[in-house]
VOGU-3710 file (C-alpha; in Angstrom, 3 decimals, decimal comma):
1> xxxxxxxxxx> 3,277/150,083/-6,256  6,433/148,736/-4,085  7,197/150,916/-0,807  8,834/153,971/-1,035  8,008/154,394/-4,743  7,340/157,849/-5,596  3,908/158,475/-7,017  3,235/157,913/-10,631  0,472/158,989/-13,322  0,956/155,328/-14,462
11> xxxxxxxxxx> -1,555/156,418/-17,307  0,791/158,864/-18,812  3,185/156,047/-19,337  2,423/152,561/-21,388  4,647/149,790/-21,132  4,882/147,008/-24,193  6,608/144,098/-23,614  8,066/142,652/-26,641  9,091/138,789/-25,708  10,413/136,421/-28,443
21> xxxxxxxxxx> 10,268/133,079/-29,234  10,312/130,538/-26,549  11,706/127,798/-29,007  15,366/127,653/-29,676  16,479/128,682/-33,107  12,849/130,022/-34,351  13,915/133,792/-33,688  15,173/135,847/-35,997  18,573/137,388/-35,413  21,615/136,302/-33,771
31> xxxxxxxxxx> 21,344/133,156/-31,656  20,205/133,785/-27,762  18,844/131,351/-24,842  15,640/131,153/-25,059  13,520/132,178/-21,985  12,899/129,373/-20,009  9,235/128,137/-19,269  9,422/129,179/-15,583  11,195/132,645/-16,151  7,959/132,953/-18,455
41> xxxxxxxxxx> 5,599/132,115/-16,154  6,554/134,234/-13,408  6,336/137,662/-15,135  3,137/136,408/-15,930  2,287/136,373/-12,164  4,705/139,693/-12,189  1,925/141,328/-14,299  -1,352/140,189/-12,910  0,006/141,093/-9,381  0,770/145,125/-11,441
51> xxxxxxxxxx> -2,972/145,810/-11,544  -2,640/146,908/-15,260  -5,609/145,993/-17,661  -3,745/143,580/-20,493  -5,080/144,339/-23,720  -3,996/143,275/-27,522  -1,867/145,799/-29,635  -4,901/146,379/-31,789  -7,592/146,468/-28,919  -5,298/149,381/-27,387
61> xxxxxxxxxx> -5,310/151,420/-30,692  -9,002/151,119/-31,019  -9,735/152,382/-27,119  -6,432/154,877/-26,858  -7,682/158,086/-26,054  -11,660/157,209/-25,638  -13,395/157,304/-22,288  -13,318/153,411/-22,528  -9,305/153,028/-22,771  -8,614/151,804/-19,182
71> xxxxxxxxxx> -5,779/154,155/-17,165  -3,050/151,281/-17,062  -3,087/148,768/-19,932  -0,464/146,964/-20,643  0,336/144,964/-23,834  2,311/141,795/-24,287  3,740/140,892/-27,396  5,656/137,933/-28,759  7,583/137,594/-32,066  7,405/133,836/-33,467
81> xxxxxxxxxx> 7,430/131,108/-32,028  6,256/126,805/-31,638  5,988/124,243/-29,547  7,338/125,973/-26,263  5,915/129,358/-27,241  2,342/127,634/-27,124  3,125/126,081/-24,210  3,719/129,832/-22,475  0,545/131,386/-24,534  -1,535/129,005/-22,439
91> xxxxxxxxxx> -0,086/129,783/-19,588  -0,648/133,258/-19,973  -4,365/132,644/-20,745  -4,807/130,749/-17,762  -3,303/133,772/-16,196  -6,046/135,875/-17,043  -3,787/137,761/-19,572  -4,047/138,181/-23,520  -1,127/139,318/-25,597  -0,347/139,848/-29,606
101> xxxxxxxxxx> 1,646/137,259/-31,267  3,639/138,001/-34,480  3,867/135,428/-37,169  6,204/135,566/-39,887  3,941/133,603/-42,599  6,196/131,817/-44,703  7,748/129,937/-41,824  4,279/128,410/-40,866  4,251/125,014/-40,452  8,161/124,885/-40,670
111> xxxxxxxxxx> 9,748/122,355/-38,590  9,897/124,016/-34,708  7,840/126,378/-35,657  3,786/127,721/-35,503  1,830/125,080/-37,559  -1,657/126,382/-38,907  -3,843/124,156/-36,190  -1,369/126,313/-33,772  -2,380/129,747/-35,428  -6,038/128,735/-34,359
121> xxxxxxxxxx> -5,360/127,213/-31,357  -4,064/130,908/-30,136  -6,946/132,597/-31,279  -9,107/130,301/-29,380  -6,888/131,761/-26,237  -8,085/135,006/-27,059  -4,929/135,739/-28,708  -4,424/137,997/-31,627  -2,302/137,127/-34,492  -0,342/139,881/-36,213
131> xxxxxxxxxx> 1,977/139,863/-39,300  5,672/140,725/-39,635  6,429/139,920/-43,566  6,682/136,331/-45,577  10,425/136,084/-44,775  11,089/138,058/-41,887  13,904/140,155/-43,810  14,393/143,437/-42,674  11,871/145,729/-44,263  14,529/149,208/-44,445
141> xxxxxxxxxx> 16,843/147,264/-46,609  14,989/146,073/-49,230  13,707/147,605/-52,593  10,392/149,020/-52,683  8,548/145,986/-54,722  9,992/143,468/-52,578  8,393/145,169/-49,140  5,010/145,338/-51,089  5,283/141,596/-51,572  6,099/140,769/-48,233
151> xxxxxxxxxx> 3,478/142,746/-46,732  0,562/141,283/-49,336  1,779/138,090/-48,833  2,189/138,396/-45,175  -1,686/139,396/-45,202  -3,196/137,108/-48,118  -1,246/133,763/-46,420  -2,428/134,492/-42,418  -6,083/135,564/-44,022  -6,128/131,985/-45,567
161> xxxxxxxxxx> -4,406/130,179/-42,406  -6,748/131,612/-39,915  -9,715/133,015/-42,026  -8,857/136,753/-40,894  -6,840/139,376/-41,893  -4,304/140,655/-39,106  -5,099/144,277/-37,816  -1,723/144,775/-36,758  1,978/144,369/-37,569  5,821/144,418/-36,516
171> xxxxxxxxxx> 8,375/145,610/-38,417  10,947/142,551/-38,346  13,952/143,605/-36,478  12,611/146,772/-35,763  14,136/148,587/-38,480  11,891/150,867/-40,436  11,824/154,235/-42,474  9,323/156,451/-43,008  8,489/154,706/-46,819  8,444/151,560/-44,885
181> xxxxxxxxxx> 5,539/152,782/-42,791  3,691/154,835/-45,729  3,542/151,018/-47,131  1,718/149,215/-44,273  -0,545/151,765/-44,029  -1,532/151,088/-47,381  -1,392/147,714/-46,790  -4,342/148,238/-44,677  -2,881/147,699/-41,092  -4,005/149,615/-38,720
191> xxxxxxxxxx> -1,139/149,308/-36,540  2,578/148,509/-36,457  4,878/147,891/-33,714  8,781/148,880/-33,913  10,984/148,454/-30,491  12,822/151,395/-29,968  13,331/149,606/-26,034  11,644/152,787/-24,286  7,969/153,147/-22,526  4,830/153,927/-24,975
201> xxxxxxxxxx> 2,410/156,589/-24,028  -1,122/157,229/-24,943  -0,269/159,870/-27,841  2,492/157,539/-29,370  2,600/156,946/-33,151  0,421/153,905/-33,855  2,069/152,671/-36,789  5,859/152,765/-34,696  4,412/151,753/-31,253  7,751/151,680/-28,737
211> xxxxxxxxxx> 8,267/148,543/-26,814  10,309/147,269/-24,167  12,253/143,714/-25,008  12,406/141,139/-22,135  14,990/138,988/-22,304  15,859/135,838/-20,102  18,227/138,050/-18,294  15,956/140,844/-17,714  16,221/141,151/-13,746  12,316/140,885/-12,229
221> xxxxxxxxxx> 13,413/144,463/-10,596  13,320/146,054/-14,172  10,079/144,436/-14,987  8,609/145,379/-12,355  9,835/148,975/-12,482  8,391/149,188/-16,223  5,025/147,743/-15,007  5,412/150,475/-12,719  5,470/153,280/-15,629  9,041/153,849/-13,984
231> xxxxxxxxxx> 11,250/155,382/-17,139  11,201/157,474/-19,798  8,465/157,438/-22,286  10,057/157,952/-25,807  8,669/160,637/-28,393  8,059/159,189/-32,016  11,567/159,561/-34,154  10,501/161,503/-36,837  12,563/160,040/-39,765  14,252/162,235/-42,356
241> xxxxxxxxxx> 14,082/160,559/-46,165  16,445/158,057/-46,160  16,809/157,476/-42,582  15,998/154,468/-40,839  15,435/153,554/-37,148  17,073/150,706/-36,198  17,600/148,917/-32,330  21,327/148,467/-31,761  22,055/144,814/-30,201  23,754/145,147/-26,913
251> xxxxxxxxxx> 25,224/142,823/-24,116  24,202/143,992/-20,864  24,571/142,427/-17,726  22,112/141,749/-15,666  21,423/143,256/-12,126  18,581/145,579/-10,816  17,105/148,129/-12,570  17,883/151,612/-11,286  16,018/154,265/-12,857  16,750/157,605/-13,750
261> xxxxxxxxxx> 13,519/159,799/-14,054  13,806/163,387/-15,936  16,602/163,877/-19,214  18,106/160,319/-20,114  17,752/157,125/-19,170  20,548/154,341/-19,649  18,018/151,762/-19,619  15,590/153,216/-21,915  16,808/153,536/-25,897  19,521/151,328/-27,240
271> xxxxxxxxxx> 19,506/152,840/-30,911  22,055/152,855/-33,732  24,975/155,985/-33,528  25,094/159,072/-35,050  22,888/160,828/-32,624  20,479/163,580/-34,068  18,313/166,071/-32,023  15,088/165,662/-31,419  12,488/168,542/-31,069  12,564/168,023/-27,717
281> xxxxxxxxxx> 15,936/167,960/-27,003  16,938/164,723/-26,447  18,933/162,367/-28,754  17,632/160,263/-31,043  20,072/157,871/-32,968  19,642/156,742/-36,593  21,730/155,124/-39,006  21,731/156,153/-42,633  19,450/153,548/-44,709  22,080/151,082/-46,720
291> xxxxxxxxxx> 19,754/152,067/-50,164  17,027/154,047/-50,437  13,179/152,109/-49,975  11,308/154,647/-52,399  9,516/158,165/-51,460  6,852/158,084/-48,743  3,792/158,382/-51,439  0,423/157,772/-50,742  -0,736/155,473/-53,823  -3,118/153,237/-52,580
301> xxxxxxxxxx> -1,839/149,599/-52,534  -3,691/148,170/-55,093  -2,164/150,158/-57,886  1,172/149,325/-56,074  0,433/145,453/-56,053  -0,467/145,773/-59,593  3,058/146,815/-60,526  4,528/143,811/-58,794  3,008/141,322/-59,361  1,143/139,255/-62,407
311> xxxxxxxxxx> -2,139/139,559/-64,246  -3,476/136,710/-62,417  -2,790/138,485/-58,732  0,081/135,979/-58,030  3,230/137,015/-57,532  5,829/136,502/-60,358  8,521/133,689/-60,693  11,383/136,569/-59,936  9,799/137,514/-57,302  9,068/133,695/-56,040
321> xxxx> 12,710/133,065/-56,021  13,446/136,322/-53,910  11,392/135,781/-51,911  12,617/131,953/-50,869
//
């Protein structure tokens, strides 16, 4: 805690840092600088120096809420990645730190990007690997069939590349609906990350866990003040058919954070417009979905799978060239 902080119940508040690739050009999105080596290295040093246990995505959903969850976890993530991002995950293990790296599963092996000796390589870190779809397309604007496929495919192809199924999950790009999530729970996750840029908390939705983005321009100030549990913690959007939640991309310059405790934050949600309510009050933005994903059902996956894909279990030429 820096001087002249006011006093914090940091375990009321949960911060998630979502980082990205490392490499140039293996990210999904628009093109960004990557985060240099160094920048890396010193939040890692930023985070020891917090105090707060580090812990995996799925290691906190197993403890959250049991007398063994420890009072101030916090949980690194990282979304793809190669030759660079391996270069940070080992610095953050020698850091005494572990973190959740999502893998996108067709890109594996890709020039720049993971290769399967990689993928094993961060598990011997103590690293867990987590899935976020074959392609990496956007899982609120595609039809229901082709979000089944990438989310058995996702699973099947990291089972084979590292001999275990990932536990957890990340919605690529962040967007999601509430048939979007109904699907990787029945894809038998048992956790999924969106971004929705604000703090966690211990009774967050585990299958839409909030996290924070750190970019190379994120000032060390505003690290330090969400390692701090300084913002607001974000309640779970509760999606209306046909809505989706979806981060809005934003250019912000850089200086130090400043926070504002109590009704809004400037520096906590960057959503889509066309702000709705919430049952608390505040506003939550969502954009209406560009096509509808399918009702929020509870048929189990298999029977799902079954109407996708062939006989055999493999998926079917159509769906091969979709999915390219």
């Amino acid at each position: 805690m820096m001087p002249g902080r006011p006093s914090i119940r940091r375990g009321q508040v949960i911060p998630v840092l979502r980082y990205r690739s490392l490499d140039p050009h293996t990210s999904r999105g628009a093109r960004r600088r990557p985060m240099p080596l160094a920048t890396f290295a010193r939040h890692c040093r930023l985070i020891t120096a917090s105090g707060r246990v580090p812990m995996t995505v799925s290691g906190h959903v197993a403890t959250v809420g049991t007398a063994s969850a420890p009072g101030n976890p916090v949980i690194i993530t990282i979304d793809d990645g190669g030759a660079e991002t391996m270069s940070a995950l080992r610095q953050l293990a020698e850091s005494g730190l572990t973190a959740t790296v999502f893998v996108t599963s067709s890109r594996v092996g890709d020039p720049g990007y993971f290769h399967r000796t990689d993928l094993h390589r961060i598990r011997g870190l103590g690293i867990e690997i987590g899935g976020s779809g074959h392609t990496g397309r956007p899982l609120n604007e595609l039809a229901r069939p082709d979000v089944i496929a990438e989310l058995t495919l996702s699973r099947r192809r990291l089972a084979v590349a590292v001999g275990d199924e990932p536990r957890t999950f990340a919605y690529p790009g962040g967007g999601y609906d509430l048939s979007v999530r109904q699907l990787v729970i029945s894809a038998g996750y048992s956790s999924a990350c969106a971004v929705r840029d604000v703090l966690s908390h211990p009774d967050d939705d585990r299958f839409a866990l909030a996290r924070l983005t750190v970019e190379a321009t994120t000032p060390d100030s505003r690290l330090v003040a969400w390692l701090d549990g300084l913002g607001q913690p974000g309640p779970h959007p509760v999606l209306a058919r046909g809505r989706v939640f979806r981060p809005r991309r934003t250019s912000r310059e850089a200086g130090p954070f400043r926070p504002r405790l109590g009704g809004g934050d400037s520096d906590s949600a960057d959503i889509a417009p066309a702000a709705v309510p919430a049952a608390d009050g505040s506003d939550l933005s969502y954009a209406a979905a560009p096509r509808a994903v399918g009702d929020s059902g509870t048929a189990s996956l298999g029977g799902l799978v079954r109407s996708t894909m062939s006989p055999s279990g493999l998926v079917t030429p159509s769906q091969n060239r979709s999915l390219r």
